[in-house]
VEXTIFI-657200 format. One record per residue: x, y, z of N, C-alpha, C, O, CB in turn; residue number from 1. Coordinates in steps of 0.1 Angstrom, whole numbers, m for minus. Glycine has a CB too. Layout:
N
X Y Z X Y Z X Y Z X Y Z X Y Z NUM
...
% end
This chain:
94
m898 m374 764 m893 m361 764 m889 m356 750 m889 m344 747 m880 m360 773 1
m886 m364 742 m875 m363 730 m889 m356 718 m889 m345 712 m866 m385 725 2
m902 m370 718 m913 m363 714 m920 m352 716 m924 m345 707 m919 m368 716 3
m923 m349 731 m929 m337 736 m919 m321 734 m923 m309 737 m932 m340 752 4
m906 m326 728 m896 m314 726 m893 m311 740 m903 m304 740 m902 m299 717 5
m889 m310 749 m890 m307 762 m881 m315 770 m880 m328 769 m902 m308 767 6
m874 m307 777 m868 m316 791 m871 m318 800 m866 m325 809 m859 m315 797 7
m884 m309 803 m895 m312 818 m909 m321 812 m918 m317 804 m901 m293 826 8
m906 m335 820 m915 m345 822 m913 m353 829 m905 m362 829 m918 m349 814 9
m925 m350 839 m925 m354 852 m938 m367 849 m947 m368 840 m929 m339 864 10
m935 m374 859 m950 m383 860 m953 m385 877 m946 m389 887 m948 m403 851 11
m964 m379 875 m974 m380 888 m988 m389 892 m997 m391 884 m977 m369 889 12
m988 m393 902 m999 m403 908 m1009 m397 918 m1019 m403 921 m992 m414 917 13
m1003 m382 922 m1004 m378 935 m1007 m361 933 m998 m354 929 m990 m383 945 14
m1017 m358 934 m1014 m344 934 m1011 m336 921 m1003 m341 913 m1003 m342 942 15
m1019 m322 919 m1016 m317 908 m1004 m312 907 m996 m312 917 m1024 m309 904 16
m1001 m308 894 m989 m303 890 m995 m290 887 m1005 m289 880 m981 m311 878 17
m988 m278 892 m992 m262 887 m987 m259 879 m994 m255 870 m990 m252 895 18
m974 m259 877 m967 m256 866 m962 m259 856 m951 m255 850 m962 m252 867 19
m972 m272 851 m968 m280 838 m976 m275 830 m987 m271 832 m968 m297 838 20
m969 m276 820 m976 m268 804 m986 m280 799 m997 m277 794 m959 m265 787 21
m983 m295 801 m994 m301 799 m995 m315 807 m986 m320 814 m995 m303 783 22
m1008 m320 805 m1010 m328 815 m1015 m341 806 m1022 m339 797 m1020 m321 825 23
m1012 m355 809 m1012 m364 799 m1021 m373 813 m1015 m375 824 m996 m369 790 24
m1033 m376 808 m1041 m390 815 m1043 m401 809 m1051 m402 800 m1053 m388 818 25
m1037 m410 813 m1038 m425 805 m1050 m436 808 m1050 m441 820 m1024 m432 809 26
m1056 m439 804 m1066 m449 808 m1063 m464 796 m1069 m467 786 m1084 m441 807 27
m1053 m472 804 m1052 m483 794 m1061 m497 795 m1060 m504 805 m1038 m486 794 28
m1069 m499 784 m1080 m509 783 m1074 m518 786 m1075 m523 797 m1088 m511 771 29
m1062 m524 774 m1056 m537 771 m1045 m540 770 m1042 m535 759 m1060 m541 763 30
m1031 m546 775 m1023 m545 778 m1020 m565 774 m1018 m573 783 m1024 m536 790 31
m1019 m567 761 m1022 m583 764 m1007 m587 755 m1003 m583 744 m1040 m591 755 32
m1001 m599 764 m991 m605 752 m991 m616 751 m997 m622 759 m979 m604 752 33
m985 m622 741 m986 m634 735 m973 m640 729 m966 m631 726 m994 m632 725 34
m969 m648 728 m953 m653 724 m957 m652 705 m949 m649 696 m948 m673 732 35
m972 m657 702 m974 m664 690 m980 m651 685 m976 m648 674 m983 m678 688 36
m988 m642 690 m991 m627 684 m983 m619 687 m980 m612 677 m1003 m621 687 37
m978 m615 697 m967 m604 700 m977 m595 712 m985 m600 720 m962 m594 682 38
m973 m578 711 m982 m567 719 m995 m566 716 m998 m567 704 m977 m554 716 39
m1004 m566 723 m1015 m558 721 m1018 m548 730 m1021 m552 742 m1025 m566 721 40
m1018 m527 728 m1022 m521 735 m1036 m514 729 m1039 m515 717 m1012 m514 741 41
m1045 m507 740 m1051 m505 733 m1054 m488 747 m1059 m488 758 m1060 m520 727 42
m1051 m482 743 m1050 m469 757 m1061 m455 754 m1062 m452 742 m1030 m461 759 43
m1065 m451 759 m1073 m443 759 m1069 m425 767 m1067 m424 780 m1084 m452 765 44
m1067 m417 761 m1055 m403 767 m1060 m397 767 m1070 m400 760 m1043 m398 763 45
m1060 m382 774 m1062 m371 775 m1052 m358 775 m1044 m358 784 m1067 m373 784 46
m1052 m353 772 m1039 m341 769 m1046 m329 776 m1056 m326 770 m1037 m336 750 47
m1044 m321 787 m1049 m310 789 m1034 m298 785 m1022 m299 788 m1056 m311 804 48
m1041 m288 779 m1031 m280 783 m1032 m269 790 m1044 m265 793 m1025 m276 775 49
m1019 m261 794 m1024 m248 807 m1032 m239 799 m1041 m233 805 m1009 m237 813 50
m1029 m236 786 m1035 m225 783 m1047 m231 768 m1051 m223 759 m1020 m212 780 51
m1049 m243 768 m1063 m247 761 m1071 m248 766 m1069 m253 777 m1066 m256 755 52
m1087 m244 760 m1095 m241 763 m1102 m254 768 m1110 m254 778 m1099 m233 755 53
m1098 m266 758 m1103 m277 760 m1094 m287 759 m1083 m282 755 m1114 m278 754 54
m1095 m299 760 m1082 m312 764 m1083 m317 753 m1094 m315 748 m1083 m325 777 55
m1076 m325 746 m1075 m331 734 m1076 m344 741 m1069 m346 751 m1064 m329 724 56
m1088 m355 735 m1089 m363 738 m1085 m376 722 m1086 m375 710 m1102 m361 744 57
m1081 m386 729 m1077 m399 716 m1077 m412 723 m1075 m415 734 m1059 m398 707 58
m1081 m421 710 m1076 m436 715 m1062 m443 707 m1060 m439 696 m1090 m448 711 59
m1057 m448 712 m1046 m455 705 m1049 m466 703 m1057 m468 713 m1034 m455 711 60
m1048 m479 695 m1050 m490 695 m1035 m498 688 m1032 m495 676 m1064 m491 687 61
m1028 m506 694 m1017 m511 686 m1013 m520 685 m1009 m525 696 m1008 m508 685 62
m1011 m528 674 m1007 m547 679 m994 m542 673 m992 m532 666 m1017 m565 668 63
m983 m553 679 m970 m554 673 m967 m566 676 m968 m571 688 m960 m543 676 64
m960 m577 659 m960 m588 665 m946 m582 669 m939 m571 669 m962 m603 656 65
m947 m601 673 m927 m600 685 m923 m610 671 m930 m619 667 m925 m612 711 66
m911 m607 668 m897 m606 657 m894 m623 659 m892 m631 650 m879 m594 663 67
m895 m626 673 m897 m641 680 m904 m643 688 m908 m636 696 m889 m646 686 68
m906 m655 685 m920 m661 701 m909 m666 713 m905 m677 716 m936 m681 696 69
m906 m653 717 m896 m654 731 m903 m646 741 m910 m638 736 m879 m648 729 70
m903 m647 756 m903 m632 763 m895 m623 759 m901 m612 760 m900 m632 776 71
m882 m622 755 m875 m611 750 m886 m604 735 m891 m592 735 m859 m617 747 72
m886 m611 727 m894 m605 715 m908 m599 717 m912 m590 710 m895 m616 706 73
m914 m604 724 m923 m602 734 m925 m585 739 m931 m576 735 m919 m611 747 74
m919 m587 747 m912 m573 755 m903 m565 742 m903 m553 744 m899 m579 770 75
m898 m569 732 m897 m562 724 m908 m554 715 m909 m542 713 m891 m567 720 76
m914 m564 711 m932 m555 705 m940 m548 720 m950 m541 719 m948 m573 696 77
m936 m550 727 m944 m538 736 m938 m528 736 m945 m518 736 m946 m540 752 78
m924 m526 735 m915 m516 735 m921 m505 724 m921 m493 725 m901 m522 732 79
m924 m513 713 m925 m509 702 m942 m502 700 m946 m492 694 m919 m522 694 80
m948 m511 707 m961 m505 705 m962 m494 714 m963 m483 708 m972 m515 708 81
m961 m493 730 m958 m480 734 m953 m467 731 m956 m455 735 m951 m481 740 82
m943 m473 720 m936 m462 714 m946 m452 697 m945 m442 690 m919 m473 709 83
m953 m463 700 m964 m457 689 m977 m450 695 m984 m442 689 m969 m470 678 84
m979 m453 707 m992 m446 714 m979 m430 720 m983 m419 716 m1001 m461 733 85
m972 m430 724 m961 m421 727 m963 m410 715 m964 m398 717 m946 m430 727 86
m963 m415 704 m963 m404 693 m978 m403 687 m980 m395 678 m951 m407 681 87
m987 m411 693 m1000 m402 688 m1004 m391 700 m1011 m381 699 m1015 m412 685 88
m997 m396 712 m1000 m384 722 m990 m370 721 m992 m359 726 m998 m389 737 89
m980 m376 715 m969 m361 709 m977 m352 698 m978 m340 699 m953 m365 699 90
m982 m362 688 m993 m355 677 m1004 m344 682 m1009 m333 678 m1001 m366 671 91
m1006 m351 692 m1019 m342 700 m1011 m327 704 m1015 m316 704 m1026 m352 718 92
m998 m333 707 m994 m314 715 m990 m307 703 m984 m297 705 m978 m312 728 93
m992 m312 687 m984 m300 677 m1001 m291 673 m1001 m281 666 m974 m309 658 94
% end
């Protein structure tokens, strides 16, 4: 929300949304962790908007090691990588 500037964001599985200004499709390749490498994502998006002519399409690719080879550190570099595919799909809406 904080990225997209907006307080309306909804996530749906089911059914279109009519009156959302944009529409975000995720297709994630790779989703891999490791205690000794950390995150690996690797996601593939779509951006439509109501009133573009055409969808902005991108890939994200992102390793983040983990700070420790723990499950917590772990889960921390995913946090972190997410949070970087999150703002190439915010990029897409400026």
């Amino acid at each position: 929300m904080r990225l997209a500037n907006t307080p309306r964001v909804m996530a749906s599985r089911s059914g279109p949304v009519t009156d959302a200004d944009y529409r975000v499709a995720l297709d994630v390749q790779r989703f891999e962790s490791s205690l000794s490498q950390g995150a690996t994502i690797e996601v593939l998006w779509t951006v439509t908007g109501k009133r573009a002519k055409t969808p902005v399409t991108g890939r994200s690719s992102v390793r983040e090691p983990a700070a420790s080879p723990t499950p917590e550190g772990v889960a921390a570099a995913h946090s972190r990588a997410l949070a970087r595919v999150a703002q190439d799909i915010a990029a897409a809406l400026k």
